[in-house]
SEZA-250618 format. One line per field, with one value per atom (N, C-alpha, C): residue number from 1; residue in one letter; atom name; x, y, z. Coordinates in steps of 0.2 Angstrom, whole numbers. Layout:
# residues N
pos	[NUM/...] .
code	[A/...] .
site	[CA/...] .
u	[X/...] .
v	[Y/...] .
w	[Z/...] .
***
This chain:
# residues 233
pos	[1/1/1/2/2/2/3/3/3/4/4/4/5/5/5/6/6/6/7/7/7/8/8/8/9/9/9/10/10/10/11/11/11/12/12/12/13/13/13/14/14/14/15/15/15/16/16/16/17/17/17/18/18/18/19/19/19/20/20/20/21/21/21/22/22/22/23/23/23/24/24/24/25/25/25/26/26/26/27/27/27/28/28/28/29/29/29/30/30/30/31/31/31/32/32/32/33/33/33/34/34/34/35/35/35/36/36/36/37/37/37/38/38/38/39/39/39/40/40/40/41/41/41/42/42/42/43/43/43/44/44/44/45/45/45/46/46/46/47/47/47/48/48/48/49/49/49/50/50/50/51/51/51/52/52/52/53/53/53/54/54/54/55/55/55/56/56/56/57/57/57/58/58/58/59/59/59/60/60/60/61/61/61/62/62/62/63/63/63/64/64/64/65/65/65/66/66/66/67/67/67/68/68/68/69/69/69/70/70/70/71/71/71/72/72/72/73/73/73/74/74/74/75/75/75/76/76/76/77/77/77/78/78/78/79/79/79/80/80/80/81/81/81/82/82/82/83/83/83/84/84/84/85/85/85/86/86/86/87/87/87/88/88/88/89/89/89/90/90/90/91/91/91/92/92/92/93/93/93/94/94/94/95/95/95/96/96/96/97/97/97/98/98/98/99/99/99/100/100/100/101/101/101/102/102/102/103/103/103/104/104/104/105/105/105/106/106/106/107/107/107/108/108/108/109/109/109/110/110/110/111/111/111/112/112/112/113/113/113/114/114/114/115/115/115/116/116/116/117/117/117/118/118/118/119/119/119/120/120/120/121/121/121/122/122/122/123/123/123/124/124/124/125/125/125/126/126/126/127/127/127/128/128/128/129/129/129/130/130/130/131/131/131/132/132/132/133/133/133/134/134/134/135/135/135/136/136/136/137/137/137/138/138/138/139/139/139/140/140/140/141/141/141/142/142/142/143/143/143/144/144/144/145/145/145/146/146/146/147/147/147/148/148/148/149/149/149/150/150/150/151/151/151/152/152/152/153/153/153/154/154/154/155/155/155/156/156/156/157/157/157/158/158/158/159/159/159/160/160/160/161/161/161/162/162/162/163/163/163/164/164/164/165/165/165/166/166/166/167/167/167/168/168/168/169/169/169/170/170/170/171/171/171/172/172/172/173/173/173/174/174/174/175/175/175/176/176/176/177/177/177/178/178/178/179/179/179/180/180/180/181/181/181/182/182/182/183/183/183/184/184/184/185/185/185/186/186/186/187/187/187/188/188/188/189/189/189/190/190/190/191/191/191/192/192/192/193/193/193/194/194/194/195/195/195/196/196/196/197/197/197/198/198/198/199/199/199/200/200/200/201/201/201/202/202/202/203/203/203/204/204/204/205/205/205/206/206/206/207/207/207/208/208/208/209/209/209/210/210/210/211/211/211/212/212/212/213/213/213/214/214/214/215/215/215/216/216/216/217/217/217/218/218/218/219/219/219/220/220/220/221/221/221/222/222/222/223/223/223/224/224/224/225/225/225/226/226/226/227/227/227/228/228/228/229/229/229/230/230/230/231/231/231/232/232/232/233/233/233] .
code	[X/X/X/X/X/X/X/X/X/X/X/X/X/X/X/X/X/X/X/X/X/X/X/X/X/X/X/X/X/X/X/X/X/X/X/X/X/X/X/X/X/X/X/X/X/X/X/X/X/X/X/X/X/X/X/X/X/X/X/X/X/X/X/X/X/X/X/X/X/X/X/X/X/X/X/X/X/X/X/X/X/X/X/X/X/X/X/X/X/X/X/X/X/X/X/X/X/X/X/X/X/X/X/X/X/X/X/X/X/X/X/X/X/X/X/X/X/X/X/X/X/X/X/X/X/X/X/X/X/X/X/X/X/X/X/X/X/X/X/X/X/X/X/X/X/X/X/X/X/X/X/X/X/X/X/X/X/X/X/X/X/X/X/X/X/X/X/X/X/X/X/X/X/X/X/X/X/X/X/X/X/X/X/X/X/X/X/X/X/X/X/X/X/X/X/X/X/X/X/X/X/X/X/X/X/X/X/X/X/X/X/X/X/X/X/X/X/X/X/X/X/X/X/X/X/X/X/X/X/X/X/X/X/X/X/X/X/X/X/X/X/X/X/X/X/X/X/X/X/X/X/X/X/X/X/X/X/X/X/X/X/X/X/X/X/X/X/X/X/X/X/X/X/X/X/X/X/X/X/X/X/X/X/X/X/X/X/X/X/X/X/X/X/X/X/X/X/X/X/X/X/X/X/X/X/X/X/X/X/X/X/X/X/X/X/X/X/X/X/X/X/X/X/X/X/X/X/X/X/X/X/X/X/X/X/X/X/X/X/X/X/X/X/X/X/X/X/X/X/X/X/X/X/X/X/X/X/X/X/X/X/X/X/X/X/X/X/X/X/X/X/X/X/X/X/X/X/X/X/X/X/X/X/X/X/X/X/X/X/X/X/X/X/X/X/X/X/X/X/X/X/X/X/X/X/X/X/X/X/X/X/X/X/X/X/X/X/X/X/X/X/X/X/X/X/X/X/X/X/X/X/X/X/X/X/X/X/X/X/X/X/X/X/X/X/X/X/X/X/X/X/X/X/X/X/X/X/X/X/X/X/X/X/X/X/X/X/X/X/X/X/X/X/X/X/X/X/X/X/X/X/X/X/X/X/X/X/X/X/X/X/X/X/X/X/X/X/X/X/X/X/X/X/X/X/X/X/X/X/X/X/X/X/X/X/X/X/X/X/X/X/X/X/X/X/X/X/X/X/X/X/X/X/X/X/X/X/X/X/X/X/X/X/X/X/X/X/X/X/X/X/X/X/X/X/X/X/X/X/X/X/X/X/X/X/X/X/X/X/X/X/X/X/X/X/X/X/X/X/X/X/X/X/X/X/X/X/X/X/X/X/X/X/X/X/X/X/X/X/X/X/X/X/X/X/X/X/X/X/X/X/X/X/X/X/X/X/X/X/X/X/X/X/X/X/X/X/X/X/X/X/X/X/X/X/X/X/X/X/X/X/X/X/X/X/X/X/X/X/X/X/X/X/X/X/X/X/X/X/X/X/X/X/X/X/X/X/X/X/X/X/X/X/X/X/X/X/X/X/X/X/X/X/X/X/X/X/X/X/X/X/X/X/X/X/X/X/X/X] .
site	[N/CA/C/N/CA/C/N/CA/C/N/CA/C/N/CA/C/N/CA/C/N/CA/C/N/CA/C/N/CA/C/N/CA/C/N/CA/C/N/CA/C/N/CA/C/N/CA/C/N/CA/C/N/CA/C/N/CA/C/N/CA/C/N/CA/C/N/CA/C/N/CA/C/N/CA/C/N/CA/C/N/CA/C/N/CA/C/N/CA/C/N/CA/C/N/CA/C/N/CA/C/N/CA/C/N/CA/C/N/CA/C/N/CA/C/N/CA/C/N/CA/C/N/CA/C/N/CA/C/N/CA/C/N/CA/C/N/CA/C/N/CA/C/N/CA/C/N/CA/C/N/CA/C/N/CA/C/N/CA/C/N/CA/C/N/CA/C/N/CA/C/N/CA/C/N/CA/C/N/CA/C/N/CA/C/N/CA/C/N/CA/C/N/CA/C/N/CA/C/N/CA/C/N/CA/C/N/CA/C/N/CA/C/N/CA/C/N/CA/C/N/CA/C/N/CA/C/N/CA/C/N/CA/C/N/CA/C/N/CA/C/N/CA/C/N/CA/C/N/CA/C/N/CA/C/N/CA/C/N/CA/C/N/CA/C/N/CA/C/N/CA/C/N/CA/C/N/CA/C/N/CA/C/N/CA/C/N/CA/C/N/CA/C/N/CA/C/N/CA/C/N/CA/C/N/CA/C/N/CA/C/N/CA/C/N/CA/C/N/CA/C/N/CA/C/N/CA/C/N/CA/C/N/CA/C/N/CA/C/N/CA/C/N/CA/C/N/CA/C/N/CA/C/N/CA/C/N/CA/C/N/CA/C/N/CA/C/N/CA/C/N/CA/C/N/CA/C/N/CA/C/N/CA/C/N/CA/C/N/CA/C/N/CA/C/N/CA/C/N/CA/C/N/CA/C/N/CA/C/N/CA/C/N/CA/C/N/CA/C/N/CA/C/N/CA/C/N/CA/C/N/CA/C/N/CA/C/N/CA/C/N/CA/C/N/CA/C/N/CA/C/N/CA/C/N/CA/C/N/CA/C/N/CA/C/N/CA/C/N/CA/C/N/CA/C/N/CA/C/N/CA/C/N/CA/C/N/CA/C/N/CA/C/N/CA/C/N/CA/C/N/CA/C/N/CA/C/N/CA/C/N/CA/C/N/CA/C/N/CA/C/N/CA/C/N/CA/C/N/CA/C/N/CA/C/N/CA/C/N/CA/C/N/CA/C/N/CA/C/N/CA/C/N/CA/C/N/CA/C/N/CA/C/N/CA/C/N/CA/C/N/CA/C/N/CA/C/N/CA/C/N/CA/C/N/CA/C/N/CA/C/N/CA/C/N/CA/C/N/CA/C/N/CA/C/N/CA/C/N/CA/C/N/CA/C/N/CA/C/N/CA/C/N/CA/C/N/CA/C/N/CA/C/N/CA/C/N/CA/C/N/CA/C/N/CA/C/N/CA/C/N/CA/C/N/CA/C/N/CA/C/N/CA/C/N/CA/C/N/CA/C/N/CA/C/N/CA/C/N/CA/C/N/CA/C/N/CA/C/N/CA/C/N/CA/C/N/CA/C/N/CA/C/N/CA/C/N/CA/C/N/CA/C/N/CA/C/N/CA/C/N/CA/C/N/CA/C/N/CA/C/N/CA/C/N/CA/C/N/CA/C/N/CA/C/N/CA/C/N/CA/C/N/CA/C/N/CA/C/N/CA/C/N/CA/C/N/CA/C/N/CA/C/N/CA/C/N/CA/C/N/CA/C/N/CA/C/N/CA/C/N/CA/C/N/CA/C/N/CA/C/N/CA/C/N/CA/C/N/CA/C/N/CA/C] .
u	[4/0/4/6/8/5/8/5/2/1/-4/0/8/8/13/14/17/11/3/-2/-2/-2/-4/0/6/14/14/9/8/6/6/1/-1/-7/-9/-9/-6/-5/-9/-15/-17/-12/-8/-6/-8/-9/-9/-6/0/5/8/3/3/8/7/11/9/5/1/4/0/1/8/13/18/23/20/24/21/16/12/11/16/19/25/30/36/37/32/31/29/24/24/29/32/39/43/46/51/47/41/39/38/40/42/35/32/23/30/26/30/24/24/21/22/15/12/13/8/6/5/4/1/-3/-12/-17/-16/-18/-18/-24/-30/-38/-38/-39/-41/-50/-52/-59/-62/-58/-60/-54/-54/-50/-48/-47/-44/-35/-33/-26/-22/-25/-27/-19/-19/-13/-8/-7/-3/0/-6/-5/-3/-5/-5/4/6/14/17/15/20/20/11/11/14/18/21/29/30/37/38/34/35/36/32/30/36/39/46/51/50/56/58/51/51/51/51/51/46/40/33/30/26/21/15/14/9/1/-3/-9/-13/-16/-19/-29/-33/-38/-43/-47/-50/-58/-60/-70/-73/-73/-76/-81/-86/-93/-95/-87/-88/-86/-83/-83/-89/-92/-99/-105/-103/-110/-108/-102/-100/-100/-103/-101/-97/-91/-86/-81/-78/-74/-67/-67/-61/-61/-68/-68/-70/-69/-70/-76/-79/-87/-91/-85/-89/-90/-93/-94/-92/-88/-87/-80/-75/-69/-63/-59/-51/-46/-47/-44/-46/-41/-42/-38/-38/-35/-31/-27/-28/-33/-38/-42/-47/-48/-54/-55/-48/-43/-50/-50/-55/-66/-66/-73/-76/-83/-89/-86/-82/-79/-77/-73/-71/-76/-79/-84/-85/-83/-81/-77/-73/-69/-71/-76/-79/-82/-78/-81/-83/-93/-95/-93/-92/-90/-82/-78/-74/-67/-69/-61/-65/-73/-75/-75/-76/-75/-69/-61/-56/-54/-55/-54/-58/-62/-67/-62/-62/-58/-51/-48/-40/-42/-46/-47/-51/-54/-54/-48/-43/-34/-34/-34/-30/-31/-37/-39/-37/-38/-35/-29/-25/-17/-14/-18/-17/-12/-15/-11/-18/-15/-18/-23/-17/-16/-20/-21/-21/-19/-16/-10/-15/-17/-21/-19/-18/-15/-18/-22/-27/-23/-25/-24/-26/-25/-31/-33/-29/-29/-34/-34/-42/-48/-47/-51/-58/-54/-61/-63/-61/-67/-69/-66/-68/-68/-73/-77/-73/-71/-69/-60/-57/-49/-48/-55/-54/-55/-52/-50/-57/-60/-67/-71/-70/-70/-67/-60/-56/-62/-62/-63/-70/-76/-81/-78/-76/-70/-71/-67/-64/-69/-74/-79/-84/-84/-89/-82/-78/-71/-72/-73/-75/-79/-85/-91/-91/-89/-89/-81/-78/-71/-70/-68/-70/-62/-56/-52/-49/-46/-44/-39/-43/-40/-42/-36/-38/-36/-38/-36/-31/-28/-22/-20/-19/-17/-9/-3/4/2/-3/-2/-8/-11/-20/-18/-16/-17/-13/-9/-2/-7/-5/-4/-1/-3/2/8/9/16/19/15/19/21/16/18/23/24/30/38/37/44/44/39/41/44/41/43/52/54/62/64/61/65/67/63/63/64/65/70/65/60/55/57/56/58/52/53/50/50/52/53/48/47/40/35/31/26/21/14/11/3/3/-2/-7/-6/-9/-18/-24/-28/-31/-26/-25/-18/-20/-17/-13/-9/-3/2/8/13/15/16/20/11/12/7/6/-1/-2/-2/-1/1/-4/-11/-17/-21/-23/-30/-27/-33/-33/-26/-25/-20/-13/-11/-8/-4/-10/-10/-7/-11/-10/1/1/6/12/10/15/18/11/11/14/13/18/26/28/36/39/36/38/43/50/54/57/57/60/65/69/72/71/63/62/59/57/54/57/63/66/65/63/61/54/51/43/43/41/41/32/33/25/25/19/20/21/19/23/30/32/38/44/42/44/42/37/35/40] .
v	[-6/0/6/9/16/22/26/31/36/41/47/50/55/57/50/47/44/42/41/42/47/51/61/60/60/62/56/50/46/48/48/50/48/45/46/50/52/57/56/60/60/61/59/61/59/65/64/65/64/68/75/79/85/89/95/100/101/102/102/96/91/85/84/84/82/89/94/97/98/96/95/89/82/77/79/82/85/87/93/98/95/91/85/82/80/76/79/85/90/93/94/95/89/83/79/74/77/69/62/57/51/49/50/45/38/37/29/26/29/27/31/33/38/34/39/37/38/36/37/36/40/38/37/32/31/31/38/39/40/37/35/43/49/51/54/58/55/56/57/58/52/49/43/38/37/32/38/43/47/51/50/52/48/42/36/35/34/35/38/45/50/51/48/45/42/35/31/32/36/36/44/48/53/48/44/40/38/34/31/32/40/45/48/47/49/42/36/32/29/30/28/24/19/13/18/16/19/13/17/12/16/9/14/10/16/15/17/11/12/14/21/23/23/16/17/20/20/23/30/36/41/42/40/40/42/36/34/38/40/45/53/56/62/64/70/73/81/81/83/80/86/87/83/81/77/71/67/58/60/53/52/51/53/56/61/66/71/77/81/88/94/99/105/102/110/108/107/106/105/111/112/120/127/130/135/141/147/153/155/160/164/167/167/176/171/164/162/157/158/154/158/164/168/167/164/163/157/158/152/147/145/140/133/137/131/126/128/122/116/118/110/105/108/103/101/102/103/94/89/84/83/83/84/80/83/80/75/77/72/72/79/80/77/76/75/66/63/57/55/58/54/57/62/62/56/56/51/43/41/36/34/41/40/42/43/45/37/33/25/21/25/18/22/29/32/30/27/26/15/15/7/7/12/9/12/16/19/26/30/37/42/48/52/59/58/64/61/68/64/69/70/75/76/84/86/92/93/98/103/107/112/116/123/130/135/139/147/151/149/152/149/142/137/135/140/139/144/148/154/152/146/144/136/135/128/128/127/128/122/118/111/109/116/118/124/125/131/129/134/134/130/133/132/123/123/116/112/114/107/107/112/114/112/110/105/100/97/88/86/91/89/86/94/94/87/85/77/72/73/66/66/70/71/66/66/59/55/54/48/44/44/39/40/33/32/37/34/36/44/46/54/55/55/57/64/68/74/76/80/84/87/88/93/96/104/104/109/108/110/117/118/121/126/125/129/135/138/145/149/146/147/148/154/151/146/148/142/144/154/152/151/151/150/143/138/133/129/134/131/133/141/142/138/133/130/122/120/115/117/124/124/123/125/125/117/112/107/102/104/101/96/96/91/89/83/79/85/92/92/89/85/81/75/73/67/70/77/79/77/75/79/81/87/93/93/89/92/84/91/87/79/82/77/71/66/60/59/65/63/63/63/61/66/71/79/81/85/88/94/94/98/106/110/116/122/118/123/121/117/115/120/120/124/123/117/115/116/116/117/126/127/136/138/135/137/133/130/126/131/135/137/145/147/153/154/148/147/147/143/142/147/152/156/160/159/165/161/156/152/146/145/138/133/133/125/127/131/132/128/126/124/115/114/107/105/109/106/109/100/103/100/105/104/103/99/96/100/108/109/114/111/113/107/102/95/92/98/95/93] .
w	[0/0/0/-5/-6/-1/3/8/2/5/3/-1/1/-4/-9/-8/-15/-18/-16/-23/-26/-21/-25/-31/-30/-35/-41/-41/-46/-50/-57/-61/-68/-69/-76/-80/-86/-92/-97/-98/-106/-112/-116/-120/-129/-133/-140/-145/-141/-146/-147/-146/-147/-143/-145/-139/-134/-131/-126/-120/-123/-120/-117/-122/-124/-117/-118/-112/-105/-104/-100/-94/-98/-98/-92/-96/-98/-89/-90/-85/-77/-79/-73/-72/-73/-72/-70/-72/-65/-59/-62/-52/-49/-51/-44/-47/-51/-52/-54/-54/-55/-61/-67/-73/-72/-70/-70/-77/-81/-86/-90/-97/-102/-105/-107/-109/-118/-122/-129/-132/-132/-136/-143/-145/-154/-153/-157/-156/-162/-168/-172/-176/-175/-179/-185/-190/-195/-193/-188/-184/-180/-182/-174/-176/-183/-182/-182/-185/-183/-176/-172/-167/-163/-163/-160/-159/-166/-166/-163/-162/-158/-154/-150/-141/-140/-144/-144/-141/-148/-145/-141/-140/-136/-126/-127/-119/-118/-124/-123/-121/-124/-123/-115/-114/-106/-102/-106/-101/-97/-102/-97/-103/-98/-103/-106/-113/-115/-115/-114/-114/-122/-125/-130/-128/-129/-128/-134/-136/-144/-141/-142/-142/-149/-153/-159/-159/-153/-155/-154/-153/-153/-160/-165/-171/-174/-174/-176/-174/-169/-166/-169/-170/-169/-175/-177/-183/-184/-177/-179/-188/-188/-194/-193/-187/-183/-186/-186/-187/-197/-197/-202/-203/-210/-210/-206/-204/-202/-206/-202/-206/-204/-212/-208/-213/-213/-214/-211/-212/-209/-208/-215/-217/-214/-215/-210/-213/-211/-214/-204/-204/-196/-195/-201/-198/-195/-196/-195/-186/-185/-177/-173/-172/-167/-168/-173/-174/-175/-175/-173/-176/-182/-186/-184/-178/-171/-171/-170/-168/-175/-180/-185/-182/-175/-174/-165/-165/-157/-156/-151/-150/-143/-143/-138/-132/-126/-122/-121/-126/-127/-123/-119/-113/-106/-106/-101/-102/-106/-107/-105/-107/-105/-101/-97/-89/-84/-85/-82/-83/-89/-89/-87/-88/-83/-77/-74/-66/-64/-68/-67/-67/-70/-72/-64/-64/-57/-50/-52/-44/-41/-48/-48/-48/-53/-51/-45/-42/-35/-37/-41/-43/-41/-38/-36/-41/-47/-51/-58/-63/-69/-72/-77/-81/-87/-89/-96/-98/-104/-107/-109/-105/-108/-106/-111/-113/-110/-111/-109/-116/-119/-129/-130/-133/-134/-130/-122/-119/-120/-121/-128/-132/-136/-140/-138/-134/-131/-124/-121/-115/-109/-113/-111/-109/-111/-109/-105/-99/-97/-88/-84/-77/-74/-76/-72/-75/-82/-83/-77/-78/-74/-65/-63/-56/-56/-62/-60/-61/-66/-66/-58/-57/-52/-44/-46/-40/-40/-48/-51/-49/-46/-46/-38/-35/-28/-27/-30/-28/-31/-38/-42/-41/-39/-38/-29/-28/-20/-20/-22/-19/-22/-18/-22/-27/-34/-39/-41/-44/-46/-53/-58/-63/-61/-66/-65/-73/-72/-80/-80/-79/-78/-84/-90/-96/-96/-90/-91/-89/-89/-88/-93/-99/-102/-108/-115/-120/-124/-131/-134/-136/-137/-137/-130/-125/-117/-118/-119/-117/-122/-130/-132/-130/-126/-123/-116/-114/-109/-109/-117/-120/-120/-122/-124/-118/-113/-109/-105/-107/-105/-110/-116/-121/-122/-123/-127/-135/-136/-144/-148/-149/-156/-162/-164/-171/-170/-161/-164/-164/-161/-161/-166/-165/-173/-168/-172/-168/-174/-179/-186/-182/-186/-188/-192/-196/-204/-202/-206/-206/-210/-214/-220/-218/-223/-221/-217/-218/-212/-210/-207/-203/-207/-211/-213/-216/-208/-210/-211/-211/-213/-208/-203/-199/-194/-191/-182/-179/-178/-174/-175/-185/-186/-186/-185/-187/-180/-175/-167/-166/-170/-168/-169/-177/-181/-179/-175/-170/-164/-162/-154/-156/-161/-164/-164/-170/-176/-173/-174/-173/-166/-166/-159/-162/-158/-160/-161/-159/-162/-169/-172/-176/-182/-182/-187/-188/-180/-177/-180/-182/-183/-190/-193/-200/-203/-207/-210/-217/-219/-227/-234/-235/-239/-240/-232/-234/-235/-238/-241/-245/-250/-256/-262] .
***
């Protein structure tokens, strides 16, 4: 039986590969969290093997088991622009990052689904924590990355898991470009990222993610680290 704090300091990590994630991981691990395990969702996607990859080996890199967990029937039910067969597009311009559009790529309830399920690995594998990468940037148009989200999560993990697990996000108050100067500074593998919507060879370089990706970099030293697909055409 592990004491009290050696639960708290265990931790489950949402990870997708992404930035976020990926320094969010990162971030947890020098203040002392001990990575149990990283979570990896395939929700059907069109990013999922690509993603799946770079959970893979970003997890590795840190040193931590990856679990991959398959929700075929949010696929199937959700007519975000994220899975396949949805609606709405992928492509994006900057001017359109700040408007109603967002929501092509909006899956309902889906940060509330996989915290629920790693605060189930959490409370079994006896970790008190669960590591998630929201923002304060995408919290303006997504209701589901912001302060006040996590602090219901959490007040719903309060009565639904006997044991004390809690949310935590190392990135929720940061921008994107905050939390890529936090990446440098903890020297994250930018070369396995992939932040891209799409499931081609290089990441895109036009969807939401790619744009917000390209805006955090620009004019920094990793910039040169994240490569997007037509700049290897």
């Amino acid at each position: 039986m592990k004491t009290e704090n050696e639960t708290v300091r265990r931790a489950v990590v949402l990870l997708s590969g992404g930035l976020d994630s990926t320094v969010a991981l990162a971030s947890a691990a020098a203040a002392g969290r001990v990575p149990a395990v990283c979570l990896y969702f395939d929700y059907g996607q069109r990013a999922a093997r690509r993603e799946g990859e770079a959970a893979r080996r970003i997890a590795a890199h840190y040193g931590v088991s990856l679990e991959e967990i398959e929700l075929p029937w949010l696929a199937r039910l959700s007519k975000s622009a994220l899975v396949a067969g949805g609606e709405g597009s992928l492509r994006w311009s900057r001017e359109r990052l700040g408007d109603t559009a967002l929501r092509d790529v909006w899956v309902e309830n889906r940060n509330g689904i996989f915290i629920d399920i790693a605060a189930f690995h959490a409370a079994e594998r006896e970790c008190g924590t669960v590591i998630v990468g929201f923002n304060r940037e995408e919290a303006a148009a997504f209701p589901d990355n912001s302060e006040e989200y996590l602090a219901r999560m959490n007040a719903a993990l309060e009565l639904g898991v006997a044991r004390r697990v809690r949310a935590e996000s190392p990135t929720l108050r940061m921008t994107k470009r905050d939390i890529a100067a936090r990446g440098l500074e903890l020297d994250i593998p930018w070369e396995l990222l992939w932040s891209c919507y799409g499931g081609g060879g290089r990441m895109c370089g036009s969807c939401e993610s790619c744009l917000r990706l390209r805006g955090a970099v620009a004019g920094t030293p990793a910039e040169p680290r994240v490569l997007f697909e037509e700049e290897h055409a």
